[in-house]
C-alpha positions in Angstrom: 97.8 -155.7 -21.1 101.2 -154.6 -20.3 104.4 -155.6 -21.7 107.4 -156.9 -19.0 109.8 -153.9 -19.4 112.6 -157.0 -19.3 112.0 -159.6 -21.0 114.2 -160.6 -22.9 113.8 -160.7 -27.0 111.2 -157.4 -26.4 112.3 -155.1 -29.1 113.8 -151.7 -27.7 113.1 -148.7 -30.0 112.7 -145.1 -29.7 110.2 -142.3 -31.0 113.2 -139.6 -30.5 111.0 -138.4 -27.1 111.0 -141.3 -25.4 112.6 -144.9 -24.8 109.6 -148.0 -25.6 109.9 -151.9 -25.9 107.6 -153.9 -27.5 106.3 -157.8 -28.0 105.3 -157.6 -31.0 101.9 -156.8 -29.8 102.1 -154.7 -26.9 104.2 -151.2 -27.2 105.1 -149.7 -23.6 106.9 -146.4 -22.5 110.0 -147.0 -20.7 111.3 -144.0 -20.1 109.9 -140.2 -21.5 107.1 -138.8 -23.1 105.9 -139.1 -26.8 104.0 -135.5 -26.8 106.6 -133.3 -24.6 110.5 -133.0 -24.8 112.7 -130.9 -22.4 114.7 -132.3 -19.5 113.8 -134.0 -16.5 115.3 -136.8 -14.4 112.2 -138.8 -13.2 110.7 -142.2 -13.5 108.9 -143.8 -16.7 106.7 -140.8 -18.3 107.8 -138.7 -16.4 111.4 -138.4 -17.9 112.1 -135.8 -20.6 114.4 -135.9 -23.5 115.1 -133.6 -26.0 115.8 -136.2 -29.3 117.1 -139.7 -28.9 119.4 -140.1 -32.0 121.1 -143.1 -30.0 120.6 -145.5 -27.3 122.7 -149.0 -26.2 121.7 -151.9 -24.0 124.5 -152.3 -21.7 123.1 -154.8 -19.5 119.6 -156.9 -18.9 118.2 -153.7 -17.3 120.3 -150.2 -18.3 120.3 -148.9 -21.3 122.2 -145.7 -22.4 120.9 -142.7 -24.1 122.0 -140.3 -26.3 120.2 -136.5 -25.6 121.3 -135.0 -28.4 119.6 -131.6 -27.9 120.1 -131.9 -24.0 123.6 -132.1 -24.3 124.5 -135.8 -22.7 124.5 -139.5 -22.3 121.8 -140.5 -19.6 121.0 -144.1 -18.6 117.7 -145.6 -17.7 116.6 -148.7 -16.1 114.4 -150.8 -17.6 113.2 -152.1 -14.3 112.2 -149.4 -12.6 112.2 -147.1 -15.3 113.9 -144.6 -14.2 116.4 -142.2 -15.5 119.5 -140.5 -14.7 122.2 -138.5 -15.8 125.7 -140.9 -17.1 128.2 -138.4 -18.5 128.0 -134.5 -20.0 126.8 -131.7 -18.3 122.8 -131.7 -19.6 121.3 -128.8 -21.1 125.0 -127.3 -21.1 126.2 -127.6 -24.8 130.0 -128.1 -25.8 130.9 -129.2 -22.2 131.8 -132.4 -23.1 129.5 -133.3 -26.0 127.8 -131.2 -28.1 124.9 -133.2 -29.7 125.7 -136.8 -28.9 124.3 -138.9 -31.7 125.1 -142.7 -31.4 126.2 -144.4 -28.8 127.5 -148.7 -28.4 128.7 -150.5 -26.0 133.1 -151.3 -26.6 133.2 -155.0 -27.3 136.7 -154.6 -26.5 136.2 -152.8 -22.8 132.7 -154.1 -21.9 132.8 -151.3 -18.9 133.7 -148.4 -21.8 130.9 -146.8 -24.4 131.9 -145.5 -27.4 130.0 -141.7 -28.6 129.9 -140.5 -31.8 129.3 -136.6 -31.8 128.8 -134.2 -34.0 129.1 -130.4 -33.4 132.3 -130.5 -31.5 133.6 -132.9 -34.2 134.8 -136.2 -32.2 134.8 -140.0 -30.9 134.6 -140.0 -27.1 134.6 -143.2 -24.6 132.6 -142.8 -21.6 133.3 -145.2 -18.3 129.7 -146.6 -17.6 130.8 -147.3 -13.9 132.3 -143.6 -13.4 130.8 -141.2 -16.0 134.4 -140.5 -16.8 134.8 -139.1 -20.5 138.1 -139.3 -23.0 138.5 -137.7 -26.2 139.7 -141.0 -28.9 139.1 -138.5 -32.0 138.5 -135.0 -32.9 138.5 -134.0 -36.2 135.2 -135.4 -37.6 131.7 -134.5 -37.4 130.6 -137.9 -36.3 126.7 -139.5 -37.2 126.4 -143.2 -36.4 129.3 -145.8 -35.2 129.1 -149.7 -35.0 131.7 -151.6 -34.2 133.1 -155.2 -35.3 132.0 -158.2 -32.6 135.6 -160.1 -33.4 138.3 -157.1 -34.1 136.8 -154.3 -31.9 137.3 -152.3 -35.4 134.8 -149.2 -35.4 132.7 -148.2 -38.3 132.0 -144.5 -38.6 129.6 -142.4 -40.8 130.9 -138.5 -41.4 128.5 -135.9 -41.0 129.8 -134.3 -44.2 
């Protein structure tokens, strides 16, 4: 039995390799491989990722990554499962993140992510039409970010 990879109320998760959804029941690969890591743009298990620390829903179908030790945000849909480069130069650290760790969607600018990162110590948004990246902070060694649904105020955790 396989699980619709878009149904909604299917629970999105990840086993740092690869991106799944479930039913409940039924546990699916979406995107990468539970037993190999590297890089590779391809389709469902196929895919390679080098540890998912982070990952956002932005839409019914995409959902953006965080490849920590590839060096980049990457985006995968859900319907075809395939996956693709968003922002960062992969398997290039420090060009513009240097191991991305979480990663959510601006309730404030529904087109702009927000990246927590932690080895070149910073906040970046990221244009999910464009791939565009701007610094918002550098000074802290970021590990996980949430952000208020009414304010827009962001929540960070310090690496320290």
């Amino acid at each position: 039995m396989e699980v619709d990879l878009y149904i909604p109320g299917n629970v999105i998760y990840t086993d740092r390799n690869s991106i799944r959804t479930s039913n409940g029941t039924v546990s699916q690969i979406i995107a990468g491989n539970t037993t190999q890591d590297g890089y590779q743009e391809g389709t469902a298990s196929a895919a390679r990722f080098r540890l998912i620390q982070g990952f956002t829903q932005i839409s019914s179908t995409q959902i953006v990554v965080s490849d920590t030790y590839n060096y980049c945000l990457r985006l995968v849909d859900r319907a075809s499962s395939k996956t693709t480069k968003l922002a960062g130069q992969c398997t290039k650290p420090r060009y513009l993140f240097d191991h991305p760790r979480s990663v959510i969607k601006d309730v404030k600018k529904l087109d702009q992510l927000i990246v927590a990162y932690g080895s070149n110590r910073g906040l970046r948004s990221v244009d999910v039409k464009t791939g565009d990246v701007n610094t918002l902070i550098k000074a802290f060694s970021f590990d996980s970010i949430s952000q208020d649904e009414h304010s827009g105020d962001l929540f960070l955790t310090d690496l320290l």
